[in-house]
C-alpha positions as CSV (number, residue, x, y, z in Angstrom):
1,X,31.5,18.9,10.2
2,X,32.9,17.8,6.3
3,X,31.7,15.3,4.4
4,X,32.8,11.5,6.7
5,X,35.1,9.4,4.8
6,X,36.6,7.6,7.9
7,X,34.0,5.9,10.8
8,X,35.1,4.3,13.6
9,X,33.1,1.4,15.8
10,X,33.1,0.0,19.0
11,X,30.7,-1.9,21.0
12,X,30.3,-0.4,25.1
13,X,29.2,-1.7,27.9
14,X,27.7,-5.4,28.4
15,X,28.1,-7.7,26.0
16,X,24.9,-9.2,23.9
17,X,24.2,-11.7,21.0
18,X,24.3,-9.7,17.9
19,X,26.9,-7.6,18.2
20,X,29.6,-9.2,15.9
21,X,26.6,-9.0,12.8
22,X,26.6,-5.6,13.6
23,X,30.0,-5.2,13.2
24,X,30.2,-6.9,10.1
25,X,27.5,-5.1,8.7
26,X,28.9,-1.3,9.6
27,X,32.3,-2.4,7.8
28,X,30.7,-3.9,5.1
29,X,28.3,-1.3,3.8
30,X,30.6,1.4,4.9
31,X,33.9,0.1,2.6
32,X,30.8,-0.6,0.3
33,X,30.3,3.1,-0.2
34,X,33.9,4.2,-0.2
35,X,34.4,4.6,3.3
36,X,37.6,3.5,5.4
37,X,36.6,1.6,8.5
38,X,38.5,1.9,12.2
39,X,37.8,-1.0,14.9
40,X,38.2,0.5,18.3
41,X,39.0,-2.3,21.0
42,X,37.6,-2.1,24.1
43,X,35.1,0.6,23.5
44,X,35.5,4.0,24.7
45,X,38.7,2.9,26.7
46,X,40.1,2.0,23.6
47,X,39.2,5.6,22.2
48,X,41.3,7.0,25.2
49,X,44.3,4.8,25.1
50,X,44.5,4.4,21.1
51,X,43.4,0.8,20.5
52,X,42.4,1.3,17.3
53,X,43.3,-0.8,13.9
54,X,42.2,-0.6,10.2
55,X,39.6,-2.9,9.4
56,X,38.5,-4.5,6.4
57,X,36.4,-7.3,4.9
58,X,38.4,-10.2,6.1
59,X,38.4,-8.7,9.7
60,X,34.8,-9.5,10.4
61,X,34.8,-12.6,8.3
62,X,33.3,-15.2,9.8
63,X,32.0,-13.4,12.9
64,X,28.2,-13.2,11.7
65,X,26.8,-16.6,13.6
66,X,29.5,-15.8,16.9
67,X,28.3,-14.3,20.5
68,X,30.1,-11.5,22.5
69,X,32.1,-8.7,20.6
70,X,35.4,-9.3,18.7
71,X,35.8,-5.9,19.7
72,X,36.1,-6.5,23.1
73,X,34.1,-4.5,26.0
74,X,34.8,-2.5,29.2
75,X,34.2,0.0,31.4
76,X,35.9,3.4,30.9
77,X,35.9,6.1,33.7
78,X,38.4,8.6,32.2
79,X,35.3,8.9,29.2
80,X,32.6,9.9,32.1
81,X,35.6,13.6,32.9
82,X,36.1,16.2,29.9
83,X,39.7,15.4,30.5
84,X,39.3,12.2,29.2
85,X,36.8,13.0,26.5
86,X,39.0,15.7,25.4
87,X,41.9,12.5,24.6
88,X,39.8,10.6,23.0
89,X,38.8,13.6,20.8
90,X,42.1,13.9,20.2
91,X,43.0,10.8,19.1
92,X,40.2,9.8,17.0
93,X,41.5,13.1,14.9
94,X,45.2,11.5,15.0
95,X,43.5,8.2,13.6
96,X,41.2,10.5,11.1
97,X,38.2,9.0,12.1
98,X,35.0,11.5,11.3
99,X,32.4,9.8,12.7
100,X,31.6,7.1,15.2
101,X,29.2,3.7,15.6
102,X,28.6,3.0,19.1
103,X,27.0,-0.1,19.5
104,X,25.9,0.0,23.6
105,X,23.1,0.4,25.8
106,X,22.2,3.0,27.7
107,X,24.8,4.1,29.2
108,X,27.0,3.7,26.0
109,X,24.4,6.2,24.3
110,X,24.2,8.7,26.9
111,X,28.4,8.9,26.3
112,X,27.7,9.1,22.8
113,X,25.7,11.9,23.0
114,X,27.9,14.2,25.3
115,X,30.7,13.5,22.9
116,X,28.5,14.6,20.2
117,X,27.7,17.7,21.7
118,X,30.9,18.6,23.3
119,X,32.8,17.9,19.8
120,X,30.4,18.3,16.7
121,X,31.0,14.4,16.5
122,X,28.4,12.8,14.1
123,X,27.4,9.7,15.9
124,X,25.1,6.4,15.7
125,X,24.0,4.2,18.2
126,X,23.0,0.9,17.9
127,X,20.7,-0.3,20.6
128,X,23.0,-3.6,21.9
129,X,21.7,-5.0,25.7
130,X,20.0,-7.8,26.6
131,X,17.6,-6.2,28.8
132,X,15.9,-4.5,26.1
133,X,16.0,-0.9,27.9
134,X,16.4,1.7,25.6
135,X,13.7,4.3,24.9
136,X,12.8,4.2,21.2
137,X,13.2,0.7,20.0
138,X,10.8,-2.0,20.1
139,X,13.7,-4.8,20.4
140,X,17.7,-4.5,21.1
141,X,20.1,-6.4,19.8
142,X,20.5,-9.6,21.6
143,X,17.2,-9.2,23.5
144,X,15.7,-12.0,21.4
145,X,18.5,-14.4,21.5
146,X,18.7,-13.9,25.7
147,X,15.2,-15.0,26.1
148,X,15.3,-17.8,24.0
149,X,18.5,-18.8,26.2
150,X,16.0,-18.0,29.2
151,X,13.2,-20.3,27.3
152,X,16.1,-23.1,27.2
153,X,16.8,-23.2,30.9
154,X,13.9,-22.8,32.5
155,X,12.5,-25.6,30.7
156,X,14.7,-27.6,31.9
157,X,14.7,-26.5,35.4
158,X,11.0,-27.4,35.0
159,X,11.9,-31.2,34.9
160,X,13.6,-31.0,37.9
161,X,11.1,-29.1,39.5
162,X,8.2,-31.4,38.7
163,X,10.4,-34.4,39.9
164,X,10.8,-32.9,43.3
165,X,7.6,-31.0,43.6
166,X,9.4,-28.1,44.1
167,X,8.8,-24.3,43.5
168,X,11.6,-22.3,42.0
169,X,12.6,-19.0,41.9
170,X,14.7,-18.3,38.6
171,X,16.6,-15.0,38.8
172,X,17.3,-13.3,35.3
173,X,19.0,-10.2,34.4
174,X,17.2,-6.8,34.0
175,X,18.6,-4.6,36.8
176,X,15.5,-1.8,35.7
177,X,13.4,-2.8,33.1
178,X,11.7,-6.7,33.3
179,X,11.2,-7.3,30.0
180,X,13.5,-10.3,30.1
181,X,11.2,-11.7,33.0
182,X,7.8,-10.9,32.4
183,X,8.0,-12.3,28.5
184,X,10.6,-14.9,29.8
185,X,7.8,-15.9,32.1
186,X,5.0,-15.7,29.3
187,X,6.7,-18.1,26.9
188,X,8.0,-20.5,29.5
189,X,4.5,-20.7,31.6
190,X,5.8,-19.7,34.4
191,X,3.4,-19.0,37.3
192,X,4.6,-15.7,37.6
193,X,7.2,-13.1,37.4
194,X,8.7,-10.1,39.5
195,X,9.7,-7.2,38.1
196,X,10.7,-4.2,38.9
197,X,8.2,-1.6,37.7
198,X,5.6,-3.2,40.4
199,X,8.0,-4.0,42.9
200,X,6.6,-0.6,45.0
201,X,2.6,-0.9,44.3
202,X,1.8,-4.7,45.5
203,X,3.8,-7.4,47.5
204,X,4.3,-9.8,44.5
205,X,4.9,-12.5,46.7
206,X,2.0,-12.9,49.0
207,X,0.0,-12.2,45.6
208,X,1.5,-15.1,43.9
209,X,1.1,-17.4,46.8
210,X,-2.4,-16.4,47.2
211,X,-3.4,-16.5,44.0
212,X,-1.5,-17.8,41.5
213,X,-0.2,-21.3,42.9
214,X,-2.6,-24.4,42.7
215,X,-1.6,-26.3,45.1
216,X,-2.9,-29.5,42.4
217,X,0.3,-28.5,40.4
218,X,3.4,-30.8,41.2
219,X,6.0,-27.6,40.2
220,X,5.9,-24.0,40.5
221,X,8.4,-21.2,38.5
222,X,8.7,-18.0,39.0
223,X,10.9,-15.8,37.0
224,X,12.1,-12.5,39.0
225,X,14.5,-9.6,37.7
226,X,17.7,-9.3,39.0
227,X,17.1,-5.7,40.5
228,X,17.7,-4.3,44.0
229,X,13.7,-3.2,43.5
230,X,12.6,-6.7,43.6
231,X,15.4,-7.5,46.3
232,X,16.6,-10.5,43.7
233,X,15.5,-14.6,43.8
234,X,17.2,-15.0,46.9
235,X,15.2,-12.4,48.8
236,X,11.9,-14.3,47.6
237,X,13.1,-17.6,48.8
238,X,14.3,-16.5,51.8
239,X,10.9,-15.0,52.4
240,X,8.8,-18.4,51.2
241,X,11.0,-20.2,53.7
242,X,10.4,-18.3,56.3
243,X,6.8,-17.1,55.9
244,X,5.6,-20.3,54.0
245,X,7.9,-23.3,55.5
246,X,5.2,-26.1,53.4
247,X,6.9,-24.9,50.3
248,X,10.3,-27.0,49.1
249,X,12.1,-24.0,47.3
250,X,15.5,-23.5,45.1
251,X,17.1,-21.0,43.6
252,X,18.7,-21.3,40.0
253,X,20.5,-17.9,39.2
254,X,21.2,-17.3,35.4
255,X,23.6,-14.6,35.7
256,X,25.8,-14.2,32.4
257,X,24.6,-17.2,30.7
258,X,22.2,-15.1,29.7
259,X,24.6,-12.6,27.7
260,X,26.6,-15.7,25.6
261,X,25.4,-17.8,22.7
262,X,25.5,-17.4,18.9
263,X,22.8,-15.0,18.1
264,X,18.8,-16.1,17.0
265,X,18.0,-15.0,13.5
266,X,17.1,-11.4,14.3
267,X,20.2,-10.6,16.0
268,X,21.4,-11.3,12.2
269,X,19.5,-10.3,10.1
270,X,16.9,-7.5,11.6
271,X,19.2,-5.8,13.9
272,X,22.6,-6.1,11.6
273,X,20.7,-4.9,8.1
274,X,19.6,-1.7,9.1
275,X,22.7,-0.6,10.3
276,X,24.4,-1.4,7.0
277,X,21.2,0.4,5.7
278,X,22.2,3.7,7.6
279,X,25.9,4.1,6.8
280,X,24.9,3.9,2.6
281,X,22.6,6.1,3.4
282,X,23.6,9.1,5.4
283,X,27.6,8.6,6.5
284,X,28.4,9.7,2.5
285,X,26.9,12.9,2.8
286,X,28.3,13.7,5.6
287,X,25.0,14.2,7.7
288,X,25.0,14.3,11.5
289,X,24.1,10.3,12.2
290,X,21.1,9.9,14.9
291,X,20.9,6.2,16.4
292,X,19.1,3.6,14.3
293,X,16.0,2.0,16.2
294,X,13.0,-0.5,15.2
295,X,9.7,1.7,16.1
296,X,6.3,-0.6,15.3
297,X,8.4,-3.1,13.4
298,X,10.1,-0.5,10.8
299,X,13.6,0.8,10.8
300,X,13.6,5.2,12.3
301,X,16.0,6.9,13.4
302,X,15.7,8.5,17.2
303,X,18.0,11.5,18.6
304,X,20.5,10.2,20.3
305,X,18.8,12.8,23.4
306,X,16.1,10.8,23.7
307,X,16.7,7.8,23.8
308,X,19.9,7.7,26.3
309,X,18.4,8.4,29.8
310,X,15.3,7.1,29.0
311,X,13.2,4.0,30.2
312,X,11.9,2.0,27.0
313,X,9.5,0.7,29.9
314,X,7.7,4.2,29.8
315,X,7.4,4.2,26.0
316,X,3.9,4.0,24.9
317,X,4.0,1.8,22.3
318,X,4.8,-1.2,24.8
């Protein structure tokens, strides 16, 4: 492919903190170097059904501190048939758009890098999800800011639960990976946390019970991920109810709280900078654009092959 004078960027999949500061840095440091920027709404649907608008400075004025995506976010079936591929090829040529940001998770990547292949479409991706699941990169955008949201309610569920002398079960999200509740768990001294990549080797319930609640202690939290490995918060207090009647246990379920919020300081600075970074760096010569990752606290770049369809719980720097 010729030398890339025209990106265009759209954030996929769930939303997370951090994404806007992305945004504004890709436009920035790409009209920086010369380069004219395209905003594509609604991520790869937008691609198929031409929702696509110039952008300049002033359009991501402002935006740095704000949660969500000014881009806007959804699902996109027609992307997942070459059919619908094929459209969107064809009308990011219409818009003359050379090369694409994809700011997603997994899922996001993996339809990054079928597009790649399929149409010699230089492409980078961003590593945007909460759960912090992407092979590659020690933290995602908006990982941070979600746990310190986590940190925020569960110490205040903790005042409850000392008041009553209760033991709750706090459901968070992280449908595969538990990063969310294991170090939510850790920072909020929790009495424990169930996650999915045990959920198979040990009944972490009859563990906890066993082991890890002093009876001496007037509350107990436990932080569990919200996948159908762990069977979910519910599941656990429908078990304690039934198998352990002296307990008094409640449920709180996060859900999307957990996605909203203005971003923590990484999600600004540390996630936004390197993707400014990468487009002065590699979109003017017109180089094929692997995604941009944090690997042992410095900024790499990781083929998009790698680390779409992946578990960043297998990597073995964790």
């Amino acid at each position: 492919m010729g030398t890339v004078k025209c990106i265009g960027i759209l954030t996929s999949g769930g939303d997370a903190p951090g994404m806007n500061a992305a945004i504004r840095a890709v436009t920035r440091a790409a009209i920086y170097n010369g380069l004219q920027v395209k905003g594509i709404y609604r991520g790869y649907r937008g691609l198929v059904t031409g929702e696509i608008k110039e952008f300049k400075s002033q359009n991501v004025s402002n935006i740095i501190q704000l949660g969500g995506t000014i881009l806007k976010t959804a699902r996109c079936q027609e992307f997942t048939t070459p059919e619908g591929r094929q459209i969107a090829y064809d009308n990011m040529k219409k818009e003359g758009i050379d090369a694409l940001v994809i700011i997603g998770g997994d899922g996001s990547l993996t339809g990054a890098r079928i597009f790649a292949q399929e149409f010699d479409v230089p492409c980078i991706g961003l590593p945007g999800t909460i759960d912090n699941d992407l092979y590659g990169t020690d933290t995602t955008i908006g990982y941070d800011t979600a746990l310190n949201t986590i940190l925020d309610a569960v110490d205040k569920i903790r005042d409850t639960a000392t008041s009553h002398e209760r033991l709750f079960f706090v459901e968070v999200m992280g449908r595969d990976a538990g990063f969310l509740a294991l170090n939510g768990a850790i920072a909020a001294g929790a009495e424990a946390a169930i996650i999915p990549e045990f959920s198979t080797e040990v009944d972490q319930l009859e563990e906890f019970i066993e082991h890890g609640f002093r009876k001496s202690k007037s509350s107990s939290i436990v932080l569990v991920a919200e996948s159908e490995l762990t069977g979910g918060a519910m599941h656990y207090a429908e078990r304690v109810k039934n198998e352990y009647p002296q307990y008094d246990v409640r449920v709180t379920i996060l859900g999307h709280l957990q996605r909203g919020g203005r971003n923590a300081f990484s999600g600004r600075s540390s996630r936004a900078r390197p993707a400014g970074i990468l487009i002065g760096d590699s979109s003017t010569k017109g180089r094929t654009i692997k995604p941009r990752s944090r690997g042992c606290n410095e900024t790499t770049c990781v083929p998009l092959r790698i680390c779409s369809g992946e578990s960043s719980s297998r990597c073995p720097n964790r």
